[in-house]
C-alpha positions in Angstrom: -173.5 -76.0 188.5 -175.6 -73.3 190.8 -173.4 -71.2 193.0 -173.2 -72.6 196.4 -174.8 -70.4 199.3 -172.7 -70.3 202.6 -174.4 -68.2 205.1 -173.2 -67.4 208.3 -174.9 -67.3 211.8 -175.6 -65.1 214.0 -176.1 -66.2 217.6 -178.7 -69.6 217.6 -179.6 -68.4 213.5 -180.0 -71.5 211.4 -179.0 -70.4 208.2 -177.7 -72.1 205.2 -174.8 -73.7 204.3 -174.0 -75.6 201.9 -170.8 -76.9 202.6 -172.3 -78.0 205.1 -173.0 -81.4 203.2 -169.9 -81.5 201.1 -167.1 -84.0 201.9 -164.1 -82.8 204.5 -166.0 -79.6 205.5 -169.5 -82.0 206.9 -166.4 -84.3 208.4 -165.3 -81.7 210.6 -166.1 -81.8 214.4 -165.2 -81.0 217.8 -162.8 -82.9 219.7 -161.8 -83.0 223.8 -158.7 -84.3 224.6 -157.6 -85.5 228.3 -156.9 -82.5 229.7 -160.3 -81.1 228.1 -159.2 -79.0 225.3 -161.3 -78.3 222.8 -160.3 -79.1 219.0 -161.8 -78.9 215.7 -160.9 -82.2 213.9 -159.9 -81.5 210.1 -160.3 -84.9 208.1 -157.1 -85.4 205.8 -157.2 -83.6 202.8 -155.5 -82.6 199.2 -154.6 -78.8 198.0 -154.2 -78.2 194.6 -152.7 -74.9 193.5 -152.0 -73.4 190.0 -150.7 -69.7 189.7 -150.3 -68.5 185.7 -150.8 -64.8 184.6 -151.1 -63.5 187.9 -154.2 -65.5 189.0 -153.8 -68.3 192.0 -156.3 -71.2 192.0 -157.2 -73.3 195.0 -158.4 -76.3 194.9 -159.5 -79.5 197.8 -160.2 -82.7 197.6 -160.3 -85.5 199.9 -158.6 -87.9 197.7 -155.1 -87.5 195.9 -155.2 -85.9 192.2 -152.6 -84.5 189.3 -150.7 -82.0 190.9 -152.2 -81.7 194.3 -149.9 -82.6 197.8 -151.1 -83.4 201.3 -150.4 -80.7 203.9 -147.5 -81.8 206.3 -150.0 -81.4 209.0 -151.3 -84.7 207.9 -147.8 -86.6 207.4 -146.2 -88.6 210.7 -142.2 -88.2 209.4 -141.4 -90.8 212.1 -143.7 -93.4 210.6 -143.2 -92.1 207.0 -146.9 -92.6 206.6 -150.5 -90.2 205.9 -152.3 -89.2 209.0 -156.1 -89.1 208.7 -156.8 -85.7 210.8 -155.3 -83.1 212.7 -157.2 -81.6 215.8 -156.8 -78.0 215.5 -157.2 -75.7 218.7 -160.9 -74.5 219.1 -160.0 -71.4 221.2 -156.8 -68.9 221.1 -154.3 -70.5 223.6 -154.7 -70.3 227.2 -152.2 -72.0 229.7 -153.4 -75.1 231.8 -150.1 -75.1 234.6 -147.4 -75.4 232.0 -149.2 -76.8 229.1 -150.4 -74.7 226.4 -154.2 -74.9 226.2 -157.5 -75.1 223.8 -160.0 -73.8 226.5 -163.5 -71.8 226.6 -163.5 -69.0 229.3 -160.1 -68.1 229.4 -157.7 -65.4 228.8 -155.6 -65.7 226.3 -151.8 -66.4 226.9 -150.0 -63.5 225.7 -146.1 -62.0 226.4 -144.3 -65.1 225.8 -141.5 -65.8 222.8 -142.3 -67.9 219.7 -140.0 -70.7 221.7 -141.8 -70.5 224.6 -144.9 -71.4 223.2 -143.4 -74.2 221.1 -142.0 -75.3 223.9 -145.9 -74.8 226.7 -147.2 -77.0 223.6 -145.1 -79.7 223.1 -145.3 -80.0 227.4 -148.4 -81.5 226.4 -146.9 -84.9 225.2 -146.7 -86.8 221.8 -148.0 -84.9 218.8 -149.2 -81.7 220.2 -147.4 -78.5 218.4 -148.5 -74.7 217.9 -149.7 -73.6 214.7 -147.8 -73.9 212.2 -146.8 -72.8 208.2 -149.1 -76.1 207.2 -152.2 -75.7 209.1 -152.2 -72.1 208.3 -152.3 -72.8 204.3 -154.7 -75.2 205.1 -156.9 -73.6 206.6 -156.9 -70.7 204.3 -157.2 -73.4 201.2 -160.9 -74.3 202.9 -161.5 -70.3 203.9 -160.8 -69.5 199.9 -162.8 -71.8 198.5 -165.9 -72.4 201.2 -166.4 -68.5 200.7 -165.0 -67.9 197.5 -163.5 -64.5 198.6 -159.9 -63.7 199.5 -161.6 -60.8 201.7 -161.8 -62.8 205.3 -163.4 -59.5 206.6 -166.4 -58.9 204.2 -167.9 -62.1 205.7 -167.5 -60.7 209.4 -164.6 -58.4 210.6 -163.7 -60.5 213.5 -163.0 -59.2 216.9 -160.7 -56.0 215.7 -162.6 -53.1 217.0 -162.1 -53.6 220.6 -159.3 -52.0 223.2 -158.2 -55.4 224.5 -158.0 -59.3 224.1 -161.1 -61.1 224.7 -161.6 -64.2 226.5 -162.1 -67.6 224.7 -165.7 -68.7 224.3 -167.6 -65.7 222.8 -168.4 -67.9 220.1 -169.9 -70.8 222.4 -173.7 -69.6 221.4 -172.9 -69.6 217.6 -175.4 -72.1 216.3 -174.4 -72.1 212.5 -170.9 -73.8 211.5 -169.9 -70.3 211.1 -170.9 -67.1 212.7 -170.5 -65.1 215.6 -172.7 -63.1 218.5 -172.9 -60.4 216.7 -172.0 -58.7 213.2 -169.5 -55.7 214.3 -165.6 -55.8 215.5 -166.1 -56.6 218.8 -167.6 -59.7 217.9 -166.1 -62.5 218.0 -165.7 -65.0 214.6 -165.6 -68.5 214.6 -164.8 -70.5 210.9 -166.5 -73.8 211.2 -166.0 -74.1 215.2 -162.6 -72.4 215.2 -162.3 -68.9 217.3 -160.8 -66.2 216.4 -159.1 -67.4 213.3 -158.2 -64.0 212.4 -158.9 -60.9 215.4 -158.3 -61.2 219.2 -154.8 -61.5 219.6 -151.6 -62.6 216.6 -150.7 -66.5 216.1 -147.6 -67.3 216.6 -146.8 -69.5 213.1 -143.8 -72.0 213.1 -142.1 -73.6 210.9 -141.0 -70.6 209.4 -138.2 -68.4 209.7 -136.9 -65.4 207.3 -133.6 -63.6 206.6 -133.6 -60.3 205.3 -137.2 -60.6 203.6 -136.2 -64.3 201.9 -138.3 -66.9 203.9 -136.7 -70.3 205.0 -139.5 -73.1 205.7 -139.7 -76.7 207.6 -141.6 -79.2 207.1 -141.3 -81.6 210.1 -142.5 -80.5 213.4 -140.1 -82.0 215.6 -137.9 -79.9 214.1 -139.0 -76.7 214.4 -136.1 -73.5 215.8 -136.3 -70.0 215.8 -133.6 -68.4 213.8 -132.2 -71.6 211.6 -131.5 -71.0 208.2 -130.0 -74.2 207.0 -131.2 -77.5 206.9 -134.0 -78.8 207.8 -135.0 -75.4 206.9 -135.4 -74.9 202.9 -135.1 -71.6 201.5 -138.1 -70.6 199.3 -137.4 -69.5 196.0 -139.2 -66.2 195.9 -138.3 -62.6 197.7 -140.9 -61.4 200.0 -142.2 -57.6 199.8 -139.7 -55.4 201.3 -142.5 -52.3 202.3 -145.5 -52.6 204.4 -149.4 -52.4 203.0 -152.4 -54.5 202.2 -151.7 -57.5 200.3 -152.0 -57.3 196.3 -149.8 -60.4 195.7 -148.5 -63.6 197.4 -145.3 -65.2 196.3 -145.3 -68.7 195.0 -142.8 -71.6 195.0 -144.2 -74.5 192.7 -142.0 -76.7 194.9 -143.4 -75.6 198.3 -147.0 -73.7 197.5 -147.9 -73.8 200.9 -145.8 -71.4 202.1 -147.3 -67.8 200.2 -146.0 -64.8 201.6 -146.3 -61.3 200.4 -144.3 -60.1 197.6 -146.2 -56.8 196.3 -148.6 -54.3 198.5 -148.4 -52.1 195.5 -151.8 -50.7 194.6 -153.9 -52.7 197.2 -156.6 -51.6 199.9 -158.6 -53.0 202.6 -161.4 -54.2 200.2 -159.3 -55.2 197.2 -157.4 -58.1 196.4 -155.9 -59.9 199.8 -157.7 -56.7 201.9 -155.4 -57.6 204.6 -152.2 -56.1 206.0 -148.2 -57.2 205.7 -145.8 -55.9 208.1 -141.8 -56.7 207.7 -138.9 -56.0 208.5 -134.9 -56.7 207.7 -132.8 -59.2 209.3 -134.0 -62.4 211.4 -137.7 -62.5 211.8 -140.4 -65.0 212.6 -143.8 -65.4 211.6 -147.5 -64.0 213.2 -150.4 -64.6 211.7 -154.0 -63.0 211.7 -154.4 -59.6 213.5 -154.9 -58.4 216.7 -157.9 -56.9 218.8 -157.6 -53.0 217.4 -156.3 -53.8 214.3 -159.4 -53.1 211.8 -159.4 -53.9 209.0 -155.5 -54.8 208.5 -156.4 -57.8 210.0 -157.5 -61.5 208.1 -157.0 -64.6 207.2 -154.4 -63.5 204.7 -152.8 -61.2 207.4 -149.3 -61.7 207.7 -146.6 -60.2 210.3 -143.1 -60.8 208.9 -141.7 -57.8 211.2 -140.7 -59.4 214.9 -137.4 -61.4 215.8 -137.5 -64.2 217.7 -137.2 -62.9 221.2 -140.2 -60.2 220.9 -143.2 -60.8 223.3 -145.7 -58.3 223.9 -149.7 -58.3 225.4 -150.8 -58.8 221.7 -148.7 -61.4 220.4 -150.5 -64.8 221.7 -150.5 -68.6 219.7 -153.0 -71.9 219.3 -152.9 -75.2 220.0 -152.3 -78.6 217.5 -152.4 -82.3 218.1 -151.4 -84.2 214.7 -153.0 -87.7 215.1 -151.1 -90.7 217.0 -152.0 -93.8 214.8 
């Protein structure tokens, strides 16, 4: 089989893609909600992952196969039933009154707690969430494999050159499903129609929480607290790197493989293996995800930040939007 070309744009460039054509990534779109935020719609999808010798493989699939599970993004635990999509937030989130927001043209909302955000999202009614553990590994199981390349930055560094956050929308003039204004770190990325996936500001990530470097994950978002280690949180079976550094190896729990944190920055760089940056620390910590505006190349779609408690907030440390479908 030839090797598939995926091509980013830059500003109204048509280039080639194709994955563009191939099922789930030609299903995704744009979606506006009621209060106009802006989602990308994900159709539901499978992740198969095998790790042996070392080596991690990734597969999707849009229909169910040996070994493979469905991301709890696409699960309704109230229903006990599949969901066909989740609507993933377009844009860094912005505030709309006291509802967390998916907008163009806004700053981002930064210098709130992990709790308050959970909390500005779910104020916007029934199935609306901040990103979380599952959406995270899901969208990294389509980065991984669209671009075959666990270096996020060597197809465009993302907006991690600059002095400050950006406002939402620098992407709007992408033509391409990927791309971004311009190819340097000030630009802003989009990955098929989401901003700043990695860059601009950190992600809050819920549905995780760790204890002195051992991480402790959730799988139903109503159920989502800072700082629970018991059930419904389920320890993972693996330790997670106790020193900072870029990424060599992720951790791996064939009971739970979407939650893959780092477990060894020993003899890794910014261009080799995960070419992104872990931060931890000991004690209670949550989860950030992605990079900030000045962080270079530390930052990427396999950037992790294991290092703040639950109460931090700071001007860097911002979130994104979910709706899980209501069906």
């Amino acid at each position: 089989m030839a090797q598939k070309v995926t091509e980013i744009g830059i500003g109204s460039e048509v280039v080639r893609n194709d994955f563009d054509n191939l099922p789930i990534f030609k299903e995704m779109k744009r979606v506006t909600d009621d209060y106009g935020n802006v989602f990308v719609r994900i159709p539901k999808f499978y992740i198969r992952k095998t790790s042996t010798a070392g080596k991690l493989s990734v597969q999707v699939s849009k229909a169910e196969i040996q070994g493979s599970y469905l991301p709890q993004c696409f699960w309704d635990f109230d229903k006990n039933k599949e969901l066909p999509y989740v609507d993933v937030g377009a844009y860094i989130a912005s505030m709309d009154g006291n509802r967390l927001a998916s907008k163009s043209g806004k700053q981002p909302m930064v210098s709130n707690t992990i709790s308050t955000f959970r909390q500005y999202a779910r104020n916007n009614g029934a199935g609306y969430q901040q990103l979380d553990i599952h959406t995270v590994d899901m969208l990294q199981a389509l980065f991984y494999v669209e671009f075959a390349t666990l270096d996020s930055q060597s197809i465009h560094p993302g907006y991690t050159g600059a002095s400050a956050a950006a406002t939402t929308g620098g992407t709007d003039g992408v033509a391409a499903s990927s791309g971004a204004m311009g190819t340097s770190s000030i630009n802003q990325f989009k990955y098929r129609g989401i901003e700043d996936l990695w860059g601009n500001v950190w992600q809050w990530v819920d549905g995780v929480n760790i204890l002195d470097h051992r991480a402790w994950v959730c799988e139903n978002a109503e159920q989502y607290a800072s700082d629970v280690f018991t059930s419904p949180y389920i320890r993972l079976s693996y330790t997670n790197a106790t020193s900072n550094g870029y990424v060599r190896e992720m951790g791996f729990d064939p009971n739970r493989p979407y939650a893959q944190f780092p477990v060894n920055t020993t003899g890794a760089s910014s261009s080799t293996y995960y070419a992104d940056n872990y931060y931890q620390n000991s004690g209670q910590r949550v989860a950030r995800f992605g990079g900030r505006w000045s962080n270079g190349l530390n930052a990427g779609v396999s950037g992790w930040s294991l290092y703040n408690a639950s109460s931090a907030s700071d001007s860097a440390l911002g979130g994104r939007l979910l709706r899980k479908a209501q069906v």
